[in-house]
C-alpha positions as CSV (number, residue, x, y, z in Angstrom):
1,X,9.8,-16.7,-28.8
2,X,8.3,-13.4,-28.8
3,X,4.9,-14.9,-28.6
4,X,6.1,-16.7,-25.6
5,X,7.6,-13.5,-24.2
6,X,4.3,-11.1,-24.5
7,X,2.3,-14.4,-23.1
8,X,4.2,-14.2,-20.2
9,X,4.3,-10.7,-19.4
10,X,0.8,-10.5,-20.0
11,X,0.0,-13.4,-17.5
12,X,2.5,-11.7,-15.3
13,X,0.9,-7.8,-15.5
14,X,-2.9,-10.0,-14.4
15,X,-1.1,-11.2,-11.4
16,X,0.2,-7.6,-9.9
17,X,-3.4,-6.9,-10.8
18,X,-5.0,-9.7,-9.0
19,X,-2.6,-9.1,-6.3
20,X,-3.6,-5.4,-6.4
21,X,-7.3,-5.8,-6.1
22,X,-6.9,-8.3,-2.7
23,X,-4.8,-5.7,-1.0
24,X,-6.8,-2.8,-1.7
25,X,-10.2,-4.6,-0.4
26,X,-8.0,-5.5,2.3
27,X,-6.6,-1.9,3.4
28,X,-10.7,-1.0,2.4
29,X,-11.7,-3.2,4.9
30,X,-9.4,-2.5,7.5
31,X,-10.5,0.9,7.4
32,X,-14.4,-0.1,7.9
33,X,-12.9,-2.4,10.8
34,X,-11.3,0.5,12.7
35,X,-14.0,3.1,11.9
36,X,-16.1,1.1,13.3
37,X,-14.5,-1.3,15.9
38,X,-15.9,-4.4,13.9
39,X,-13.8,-7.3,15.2
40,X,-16.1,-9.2,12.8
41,X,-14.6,-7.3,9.7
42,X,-11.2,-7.4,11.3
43,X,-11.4,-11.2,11.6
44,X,-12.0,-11.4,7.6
45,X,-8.3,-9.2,7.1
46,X,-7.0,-11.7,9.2
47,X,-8.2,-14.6,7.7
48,X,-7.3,-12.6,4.1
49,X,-3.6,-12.5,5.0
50,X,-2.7,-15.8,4.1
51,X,-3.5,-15.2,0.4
52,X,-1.7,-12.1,-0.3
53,X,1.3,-13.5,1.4
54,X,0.5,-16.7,-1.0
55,X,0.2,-14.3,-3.7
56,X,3.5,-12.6,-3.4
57,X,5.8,-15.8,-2.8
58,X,3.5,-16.9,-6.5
59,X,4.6,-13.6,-8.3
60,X,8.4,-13.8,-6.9
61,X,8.7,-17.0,-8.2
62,X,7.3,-16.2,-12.1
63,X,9.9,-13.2,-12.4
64,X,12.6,-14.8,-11.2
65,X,11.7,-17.7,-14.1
66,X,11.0,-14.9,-16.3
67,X,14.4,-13.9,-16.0
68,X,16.3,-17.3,-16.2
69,X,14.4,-18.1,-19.0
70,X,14.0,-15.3,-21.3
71,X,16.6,-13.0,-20.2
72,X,14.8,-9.6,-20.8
73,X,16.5,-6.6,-22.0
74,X,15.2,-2.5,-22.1
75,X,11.9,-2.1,-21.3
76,X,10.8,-5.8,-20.7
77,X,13.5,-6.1,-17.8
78,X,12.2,-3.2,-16.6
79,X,8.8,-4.1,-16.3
80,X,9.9,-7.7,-14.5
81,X,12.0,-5.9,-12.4
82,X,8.8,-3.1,-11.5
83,X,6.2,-6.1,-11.1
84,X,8.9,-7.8,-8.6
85,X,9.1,-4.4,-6.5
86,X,5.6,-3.1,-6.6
87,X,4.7,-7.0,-5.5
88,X,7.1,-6.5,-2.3
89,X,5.0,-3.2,-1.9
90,X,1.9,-4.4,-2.0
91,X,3.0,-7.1,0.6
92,X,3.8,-4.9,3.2
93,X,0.9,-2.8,2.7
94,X,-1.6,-6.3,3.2
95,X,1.5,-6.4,6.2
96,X,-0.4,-3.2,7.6
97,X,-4.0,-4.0,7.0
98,X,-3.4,-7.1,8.7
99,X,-2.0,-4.9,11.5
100,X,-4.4,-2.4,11.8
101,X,-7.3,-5.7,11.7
102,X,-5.2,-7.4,14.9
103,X,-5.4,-3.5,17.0
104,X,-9.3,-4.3,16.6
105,X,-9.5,-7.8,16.9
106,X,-7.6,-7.3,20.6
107,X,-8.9,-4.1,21.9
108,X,-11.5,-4.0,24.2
109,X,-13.1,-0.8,23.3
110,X,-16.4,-1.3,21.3
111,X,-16.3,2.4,19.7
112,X,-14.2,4.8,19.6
113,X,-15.1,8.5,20.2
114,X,-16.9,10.0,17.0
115,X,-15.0,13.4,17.4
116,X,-11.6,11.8,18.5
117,X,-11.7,9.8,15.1
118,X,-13.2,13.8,13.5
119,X,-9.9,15.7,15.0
120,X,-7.6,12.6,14.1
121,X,-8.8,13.1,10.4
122,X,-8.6,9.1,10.2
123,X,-10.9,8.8,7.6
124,X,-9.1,11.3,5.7
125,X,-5.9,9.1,5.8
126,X,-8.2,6.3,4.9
127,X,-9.3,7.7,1.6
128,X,-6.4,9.5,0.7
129,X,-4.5,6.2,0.9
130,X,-7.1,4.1,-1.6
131,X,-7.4,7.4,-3.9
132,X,-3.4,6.7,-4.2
133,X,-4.0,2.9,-5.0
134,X,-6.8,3.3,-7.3
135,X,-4.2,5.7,-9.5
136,X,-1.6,4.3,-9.1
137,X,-3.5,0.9,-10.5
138,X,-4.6,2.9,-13.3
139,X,-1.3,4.7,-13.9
140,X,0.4,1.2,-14.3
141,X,-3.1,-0.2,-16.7
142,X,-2.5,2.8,-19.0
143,X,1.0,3.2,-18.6
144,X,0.5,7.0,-17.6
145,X,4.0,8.1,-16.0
146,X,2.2,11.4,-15.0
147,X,-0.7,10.2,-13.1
148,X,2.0,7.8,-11.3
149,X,4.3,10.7,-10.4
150,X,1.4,12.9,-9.4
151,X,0.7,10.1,-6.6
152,X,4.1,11.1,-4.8
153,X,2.2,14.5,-3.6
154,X,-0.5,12.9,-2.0
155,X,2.0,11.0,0.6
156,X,1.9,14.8,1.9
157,X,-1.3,14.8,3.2
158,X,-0.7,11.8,5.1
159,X,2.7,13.0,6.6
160,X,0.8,16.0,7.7
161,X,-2.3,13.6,9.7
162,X,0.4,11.2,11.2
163,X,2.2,14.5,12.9
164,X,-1.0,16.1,13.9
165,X,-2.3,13.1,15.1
166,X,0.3,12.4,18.1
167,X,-0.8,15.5,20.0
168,X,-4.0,14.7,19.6
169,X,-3.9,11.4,21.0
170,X,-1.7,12.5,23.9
171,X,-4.2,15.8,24.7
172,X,-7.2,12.7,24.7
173,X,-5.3,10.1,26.7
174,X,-4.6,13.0,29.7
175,X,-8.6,13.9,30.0
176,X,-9.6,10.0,29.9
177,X,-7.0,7.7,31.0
178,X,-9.4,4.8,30.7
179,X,-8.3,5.5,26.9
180,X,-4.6,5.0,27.8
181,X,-4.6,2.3,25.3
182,X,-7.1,2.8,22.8
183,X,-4.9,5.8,21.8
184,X,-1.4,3.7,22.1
185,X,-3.2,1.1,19.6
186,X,-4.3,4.5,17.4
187,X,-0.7,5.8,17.2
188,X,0.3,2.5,15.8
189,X,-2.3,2.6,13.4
190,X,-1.4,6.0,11.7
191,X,2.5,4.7,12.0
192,X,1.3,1.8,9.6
193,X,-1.0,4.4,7.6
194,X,2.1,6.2,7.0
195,X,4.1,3.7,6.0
196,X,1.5,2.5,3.6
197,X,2.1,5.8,1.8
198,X,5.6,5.5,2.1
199,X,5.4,2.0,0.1
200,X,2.6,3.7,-2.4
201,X,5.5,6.8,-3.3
202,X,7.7,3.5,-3.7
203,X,5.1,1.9,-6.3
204,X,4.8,5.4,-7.9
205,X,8.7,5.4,-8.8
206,X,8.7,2.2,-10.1
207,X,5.5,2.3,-12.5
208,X,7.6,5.3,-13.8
209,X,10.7,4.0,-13.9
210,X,9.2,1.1,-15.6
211,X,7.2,3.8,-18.2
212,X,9.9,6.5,-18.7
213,X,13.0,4.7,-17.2
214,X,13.6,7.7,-14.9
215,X,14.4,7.6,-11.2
216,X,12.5,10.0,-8.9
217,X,14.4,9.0,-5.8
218,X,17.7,10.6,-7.3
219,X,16.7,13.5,-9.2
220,X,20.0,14.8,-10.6
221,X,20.2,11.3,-12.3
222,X,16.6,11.6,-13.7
223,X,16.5,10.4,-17.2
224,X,19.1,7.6,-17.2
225,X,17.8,4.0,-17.9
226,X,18.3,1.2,-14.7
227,X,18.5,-1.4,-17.3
């Protein structure tokens, strides 16, 4: 049985990975799609979508047999449990990729203004955002509670590029109102940025929850085992 058990959480763990990868070459390629108004690239997101939503109905369904069948206790629920959250996460972020993709595939701007996209910092919130995936990946591969945690802080930076960006957008629309909605579409590209970030801190909790069994959201709790 325990064979069984370590088989399946093993097989499990290569899923959230697999599902992992697809949705960080899809936010990776959303980003190249907007930098770069590249409806072609956009189209490929698009096309993407399907599979990480197949992907995430897949990994639903294996913890909730997990869990019928084997009943976990201590650390092994709390890794099911982990897997079945960060999986949501992930969706939503592929959720946002595949937004940002449709803002490019329906625009009709070809490029955007080179400093517009400079002041906005886009790229900034572009990178920040996979540097956050790429650790929290390898938080949850070495089961490194610390480097998890340490993700949390870099939601910061983003928080601070969403609000910044807003008057931005607004001071740019008012000296070329041909850009009216070029910049509505960018607003709604940083509110998805954001909430990727928002869904990453999510992740983070859960890797260490998972890890150390503690519970970031509720500090004075911190230290008390969910399962």
């Amino acid at each position: 049985m325990v064979k069984f058990v370590e088989s399946e959480i093993q097989q499990l763990r290569n899923e959230v990975y697999e599902m992992w990868t697809l949705v960080n070459s899809q936010m990776e390629l959303a980003r190249q799609a907007v930098m770069n108004m590249d409806r072609n690239i956009a189209r490929q997101v698009l096309v993407r979508e399907r599979r990480v939503d197949a992907m995430e109905l897949k990994i639903d369904g294996e913890v909730e047999d997990f869990i019928a069948l084997y009943t976990p206790v201590a650390i092994d629920l709390r890794f099911v449990l982990a897997m079945f959250k960060v999986n949501n996460d992930l969706e939503r972020i592929g959720d946002y990729a595949d937004g940002i993709a449709r803002f490019v595939v329906d625009s009709d701007t070809d490029r955007v203004d080179e400093n517009l996209l400079r002041v906005l910092r886009l790229e900034e919130m572009f990178s920040t955002l996979l540097v956050m995936m790429d650790d929290l990946r390898q938080s949850l591969m070495d089961e490194d509670a610390a480097r998890a945690a340490s993700v949390i802080a870099m939601d910061d930076t983003l928080d601070l590029i969403k609000a910044d960006s807003a008057d931005v957008l607004v001071g740019y629309a008012r000296s070329h109102p041909d850009a009216i909605a070029l910049c509505m579409g960018l607003a709604g590209v940083f509110r998805k940025l954001e909430r990727t970030g928002d869904h990453l801190s999510n992740i983070a909790e859960d890797i260490v929850f998972y890890i150390d069994a503690k519970v970031l959201k509720h500090p004075e709790t911190s230290g008390t085992d969910r399962a």
